[in-house]
PAFI-188355 format. One line per field, with one value per residue (C-alpha): residue number from 1; y, z, x. Coordinates in steps of 0.2 Angstrom, whole numbers, always signed. Layout:
BEGIN
pos = c(NUM,...)
py = c(Y,...)
pz = c(Z,...)
px = c(X,...)
This chain:
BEGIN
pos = c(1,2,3,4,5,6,7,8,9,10,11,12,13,14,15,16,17,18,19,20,21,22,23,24,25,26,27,28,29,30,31,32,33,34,35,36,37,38,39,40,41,42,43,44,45,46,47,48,49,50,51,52,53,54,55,56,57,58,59,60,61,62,63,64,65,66)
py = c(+44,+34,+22,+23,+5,+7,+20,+5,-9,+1,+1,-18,-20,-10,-16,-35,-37,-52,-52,-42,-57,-53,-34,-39,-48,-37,-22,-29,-23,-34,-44,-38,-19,-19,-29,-15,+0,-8,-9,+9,+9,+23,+20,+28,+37,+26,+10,+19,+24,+7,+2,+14,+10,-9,-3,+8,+26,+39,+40,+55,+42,+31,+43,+44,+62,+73)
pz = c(-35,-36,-22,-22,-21,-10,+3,+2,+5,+21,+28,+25,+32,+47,+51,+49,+34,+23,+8,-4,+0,+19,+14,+6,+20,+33,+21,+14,-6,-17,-21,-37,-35,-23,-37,-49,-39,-35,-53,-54,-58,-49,-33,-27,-11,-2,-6,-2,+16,+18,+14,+25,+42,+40,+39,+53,+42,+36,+20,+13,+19,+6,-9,-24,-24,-36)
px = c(-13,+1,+8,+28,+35,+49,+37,+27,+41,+47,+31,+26,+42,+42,+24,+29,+18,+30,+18,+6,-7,-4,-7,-23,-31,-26,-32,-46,-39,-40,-22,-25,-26,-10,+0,-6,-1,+16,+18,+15,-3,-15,-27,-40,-39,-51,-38,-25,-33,-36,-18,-12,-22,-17,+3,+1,+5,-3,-8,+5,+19,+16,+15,+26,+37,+29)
């Protein structure tokens, strides 16, 4: 699965989340892994669940369009 950057953006910003590091200690994924699927690189759907519940969305809303 593929994390769209600019889903992703929108949702750090809406839930007040100002960095990847931040996303990563509220998420508990790796600095590394976020960097990745921000860069287009896949996650599994367990990281992005994680991602997900620390922005406050549901998973879907974070999705690159098909």
């Amino acid at each position: 699965m593929r994390i769209s950057k600019n889903k992703l953006g929108l949702a750090m910003l809406n839930a007040g989340v100002d960095s990847i590091r931040d996303l990563a200690a509220a998420s508990g994924v790796s600095i590394n892994t976020i960097s990745r699927s921000n860069n287009g690189g896949t996650v599994k759907l367990a990281t992005l669940r994680r991602i997900a519940e620390a922005l406050g969305v549901d998973p879907a809303d974070l999705l690159e369009e098909a």
